[in-house]
N, C-alpha and C positions, 0 to 999 in steps of 0.2 A: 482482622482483615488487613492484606496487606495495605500500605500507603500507594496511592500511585503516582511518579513523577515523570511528568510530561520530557519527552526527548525533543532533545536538535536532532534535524536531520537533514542529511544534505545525500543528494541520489541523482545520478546521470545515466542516460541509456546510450547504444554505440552497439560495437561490432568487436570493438577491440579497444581496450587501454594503455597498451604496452608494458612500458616497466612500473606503472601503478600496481599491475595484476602481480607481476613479481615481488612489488613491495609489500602489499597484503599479505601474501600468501607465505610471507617471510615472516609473519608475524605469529603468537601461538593461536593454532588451531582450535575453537573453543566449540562449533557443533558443523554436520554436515547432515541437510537435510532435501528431502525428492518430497515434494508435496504436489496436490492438487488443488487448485481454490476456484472459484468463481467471484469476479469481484462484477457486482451492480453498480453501472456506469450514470450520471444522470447529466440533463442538459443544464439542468438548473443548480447546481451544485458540486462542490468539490470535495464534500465529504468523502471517507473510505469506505467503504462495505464491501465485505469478505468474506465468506463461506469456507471454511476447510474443515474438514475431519466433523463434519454435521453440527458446527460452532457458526454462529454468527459473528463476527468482529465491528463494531464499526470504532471509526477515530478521525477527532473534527482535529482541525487546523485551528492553533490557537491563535498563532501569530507569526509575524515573520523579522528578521534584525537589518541590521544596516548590510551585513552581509548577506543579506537572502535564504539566510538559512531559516526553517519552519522548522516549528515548534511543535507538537503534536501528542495529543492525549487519547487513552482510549473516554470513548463517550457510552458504548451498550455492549453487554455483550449476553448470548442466550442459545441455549441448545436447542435445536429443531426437534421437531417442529415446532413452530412461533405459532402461541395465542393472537387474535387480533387487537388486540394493546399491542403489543409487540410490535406486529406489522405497518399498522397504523403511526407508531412512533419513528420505525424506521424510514417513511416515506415522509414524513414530516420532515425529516432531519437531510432526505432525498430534494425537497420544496415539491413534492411532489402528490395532489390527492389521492390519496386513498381511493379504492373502488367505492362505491354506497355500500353493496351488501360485503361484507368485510366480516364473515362465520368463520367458525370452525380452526383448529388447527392449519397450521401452512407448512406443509412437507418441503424439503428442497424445490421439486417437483413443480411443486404448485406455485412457491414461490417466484420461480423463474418462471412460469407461461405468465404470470403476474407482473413479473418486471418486462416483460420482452413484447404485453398486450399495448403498452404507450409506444408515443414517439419520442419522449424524454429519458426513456430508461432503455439500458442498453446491459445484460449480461456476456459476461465475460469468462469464456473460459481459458486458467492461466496454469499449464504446470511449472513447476521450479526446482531448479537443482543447484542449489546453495550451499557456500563454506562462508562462518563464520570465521572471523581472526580479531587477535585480542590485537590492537594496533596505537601504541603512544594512551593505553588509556581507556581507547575508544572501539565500540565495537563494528568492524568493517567486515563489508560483504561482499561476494563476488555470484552474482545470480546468473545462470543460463536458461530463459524464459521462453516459451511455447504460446503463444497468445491467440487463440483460436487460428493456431497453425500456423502462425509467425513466427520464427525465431527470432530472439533480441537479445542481449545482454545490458545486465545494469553490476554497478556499484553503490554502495552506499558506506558513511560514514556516519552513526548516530553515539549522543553521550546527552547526561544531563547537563555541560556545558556549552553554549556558543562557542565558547572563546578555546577548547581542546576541539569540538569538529573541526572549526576555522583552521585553527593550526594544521589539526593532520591530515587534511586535505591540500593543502599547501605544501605537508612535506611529504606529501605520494604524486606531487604533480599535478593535482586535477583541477587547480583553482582555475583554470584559464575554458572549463567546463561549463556549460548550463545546470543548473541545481532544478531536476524537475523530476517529483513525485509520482509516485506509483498512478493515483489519476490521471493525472494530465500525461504522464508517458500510457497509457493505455489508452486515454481519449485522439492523444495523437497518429498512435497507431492503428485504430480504428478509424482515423479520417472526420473523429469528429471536432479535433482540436488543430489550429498550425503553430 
């Protein structure tokens, strides 16, 4: 099994970056990817949960440093449809109960009229059209985001070091940015976050 270690991660949303987008995109090219996801939003929680390619994702926040950068682990991950262990463990990890009767398989499907029957859970549907760049090190992103028909743009900057994100954020320009997460930029965007 592989090891898993937790990334830095430092991620801003916006319209435009200027000459950061240039200076990634100067860097070597390492994937380009058009995905689909759904990410499960909750009121009680900052957890990730992420659906693409009929994968479940989720990844807690471990911590954060003097520089605000978050730390970040995967915590579950499982192929649909989800047993009710499964589901049960990912609304726990939501703060969120569970239904009582909690049967059967949970198809995409099911899962969302599940997440979307509360007032604390909110589904999210997100496409992405992302280049990856190999940058000082570090691996940097340039997303073009759809967020249930919102356009946004984000970047990101993640490594197993604080102290190489720190830097090559600093040296693409972007220190003088807010560092905020795939959540909280989708809760914002939804209005359920300022």
């Amino acid at each position: 099994m592989t090891e898993v270690i937790p990334r830095w991660e430092w991620r801003t949303f916006g319209a435009d970056f200027g000459e950061a987008e240039a200076r990634i995109a100067a860097g070597e090219q390492t994937r380009a990817v058009d995905s689909g996801e759904v990410y499960i939003l909750s009121r009680r929680s900052g957890v990730n949960v992420k659906i693409r390619e009929a994968v479940l994702n989720v990844k807690v926040l471990l911590q954060t440093n003097g520089e605000l950068l978050e730390q970040w682990t995967p915590a579950l991950k499982a192929l649909l449809p989800l047993d009710a262990e499964t589901v049960a463990e990912v609304m726990q990890l939501l703060r969120v109960p569970p239904p009582r009767s909690l049967s059967g398989p949970h198809s995409l499907e099911r899962l969302l009229k599940l997440a979307a029957s509360g007032a604390d859970l909110l589904p999210v549907h997100v496409t992405k059209q992302r280049t990856c760049h190999s940058v000082n090190g570090c691996k940097a992103e340039i997303a073009d985001l759809t967020v249930d028909g919102i356009p946004i743009r984000t970047v990101a900057v993640e490594h197993e070091s604080p102290k190489l994100v720190t830097l090559t954020v600093h040296m693409l320009g972007l220190e003088g940015r807010e560092n905020v997460n795939y959540v909280r930029g989708l809760k914002r965007l939804m209005g359920w976050e300022a």
